[in-house]
N, C-alpha and C positions, 0 to 999 in steps of 0.2 A: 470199298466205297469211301471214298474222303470227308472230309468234314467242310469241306469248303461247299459240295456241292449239298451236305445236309443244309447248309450256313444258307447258301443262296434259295435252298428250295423253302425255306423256313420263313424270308423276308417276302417269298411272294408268294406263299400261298396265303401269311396273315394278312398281306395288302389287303385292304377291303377291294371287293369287285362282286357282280352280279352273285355266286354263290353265298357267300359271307351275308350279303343283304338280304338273301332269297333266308337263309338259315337262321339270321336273325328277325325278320317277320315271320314265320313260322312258328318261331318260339313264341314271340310274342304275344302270336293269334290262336294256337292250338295247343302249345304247351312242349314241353322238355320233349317228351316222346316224338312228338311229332317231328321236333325238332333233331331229333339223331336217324327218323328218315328223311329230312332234307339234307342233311348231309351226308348219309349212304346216297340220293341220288345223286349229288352231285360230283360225287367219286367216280359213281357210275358212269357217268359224262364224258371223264378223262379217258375212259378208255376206246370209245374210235378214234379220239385224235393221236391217243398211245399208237394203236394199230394202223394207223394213216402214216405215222414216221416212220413205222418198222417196214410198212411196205412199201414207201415211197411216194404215198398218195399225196401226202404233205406238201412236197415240193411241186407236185402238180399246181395243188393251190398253190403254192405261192408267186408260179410262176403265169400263171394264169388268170389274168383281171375278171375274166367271166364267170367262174366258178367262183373265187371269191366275193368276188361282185354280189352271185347269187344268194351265199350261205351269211355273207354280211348284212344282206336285206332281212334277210328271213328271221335274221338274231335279232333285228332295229326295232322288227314287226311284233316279233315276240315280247321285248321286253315293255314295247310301249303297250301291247295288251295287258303285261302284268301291270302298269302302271293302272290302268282302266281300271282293271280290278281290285287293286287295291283302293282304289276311290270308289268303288259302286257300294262298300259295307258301308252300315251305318248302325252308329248307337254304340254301346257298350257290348262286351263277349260274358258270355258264361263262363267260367272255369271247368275245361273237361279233363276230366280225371279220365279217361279212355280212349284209345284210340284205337277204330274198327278197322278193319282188314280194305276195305273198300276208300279209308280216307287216307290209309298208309299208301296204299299204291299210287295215290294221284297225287301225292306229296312227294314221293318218287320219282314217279315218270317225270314231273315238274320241273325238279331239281335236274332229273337225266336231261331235259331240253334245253334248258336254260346253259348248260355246259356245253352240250354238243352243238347248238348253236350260234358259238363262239369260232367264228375262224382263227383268232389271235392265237386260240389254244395249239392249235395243230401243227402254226408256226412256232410256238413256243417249243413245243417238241420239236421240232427240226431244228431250231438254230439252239435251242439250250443244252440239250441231253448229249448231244457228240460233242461238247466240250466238254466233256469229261470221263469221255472212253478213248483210250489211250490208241496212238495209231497204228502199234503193232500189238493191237489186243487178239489172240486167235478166236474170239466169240463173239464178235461186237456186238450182232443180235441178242444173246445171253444177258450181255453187259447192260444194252439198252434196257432190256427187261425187269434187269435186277433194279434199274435206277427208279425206273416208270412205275415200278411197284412200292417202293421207298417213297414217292412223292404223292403218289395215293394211299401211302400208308398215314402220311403229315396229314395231308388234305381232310383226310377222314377225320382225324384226332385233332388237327385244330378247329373243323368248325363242330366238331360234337362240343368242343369248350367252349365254343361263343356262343351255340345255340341253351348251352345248360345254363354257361352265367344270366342270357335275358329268362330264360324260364324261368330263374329266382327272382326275377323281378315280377315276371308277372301276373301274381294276385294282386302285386300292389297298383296297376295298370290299366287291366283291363274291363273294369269294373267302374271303370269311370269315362263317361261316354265325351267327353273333351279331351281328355289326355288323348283317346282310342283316335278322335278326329285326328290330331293335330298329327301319330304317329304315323296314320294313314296316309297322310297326304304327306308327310317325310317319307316315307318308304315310296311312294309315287312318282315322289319327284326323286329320289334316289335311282328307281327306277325309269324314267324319261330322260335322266341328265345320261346315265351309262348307255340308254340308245342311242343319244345324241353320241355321244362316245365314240361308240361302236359306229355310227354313220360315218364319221370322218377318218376312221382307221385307215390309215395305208397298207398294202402287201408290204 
């Protein structure tokens, strides 16, 4: 595994994009814990589109306006609902020291949609990962595997780090029901700008 491809996988997964912002409201609104299962879900994410390049589904999308078409609406739809939602709270948050078995999964799943309905991702895997499995590799699937695994190993451990840094901030935050406004409608429109984003994506 080279270093060039840790190097490049490092500068995009810290990029801020929908996970990163989904993992830094969660932190903010539920707390550190919550915050390392939004980023176990959105790990989880990566892998249909992991398993779409291995099987060549990838290139289907890529190659195909209508399928892409479809999975790009559906991401636009999705993130401008998160935006909805994050504008529907109002007031100040309690600080919860707990997080139940029932508010972990839908912090989860959340994180899992938010990822997988991302068509960019799938081409990301297609056009990034075979640049840097070598052409007379005798295992490229192996190879692909070993990488795909390595970039979900970043992915995990960087946003567990930007979800734990806003955790530390948030007693001092959330307990103040203007800062809480003003965060809300920043993560809103963080979230409307990247559907807009996302609407205008090319294959």
């Amino acid at each position: 595994m080279s270093w060039s491809f840790l190097l490049t996988s490092l500068i995009v997964v810290v990029s801020p994009g929908t996970g990163v912002l989904y993992t830094l409201a969660t932190a903010l609104t539920k707390g550190s814990r919550a915050s390392i299962a939004a980023a176990f879900g959105c790990t989880l994410g990566i892998l249909p589109a992991m398993a779409a390049a291995m099987l060549g589904l990838a290139a289907v999308l890529h190659t195909s306006a209508l399928a892409f078409a479809a999975l790009k609406w559906l991401g636009v739809l999705y993130l401008l609902y998160m935006a909805w939602q994050a504008l529907r709270e109002q007031g100040a948050l309690s600080v919860e020291t707990q997080l139940d078995a029932r508010s972990g999964r839908q912090v989860i799943v959340t994180g899992f949609l938010i990822n997988i309905l991302n068509p960019k991702l799938s081409i990301f895997f297609l056009a990034f990962l075979p640049q840097f499995i070598a052409a007379d590799e005798a295992y490229p699937l192996a190879a692909m595997l070993e990488l795909s695994c390595a970039f979900m190993a970043m992915t995990f451990a960087v946003f567990v780090l930007y979800g734990l840094f806003a955790g530390q901030l948030r007693d001092r935050v959330v307990t103040r029901p203007a800062v809480m406004t003003w965060l809300r409608r920043s993560f809103a429109g963080g979230f409307a700008l990247l559907g807009v984003k996302l609407a205008f994506a090319e294959r």
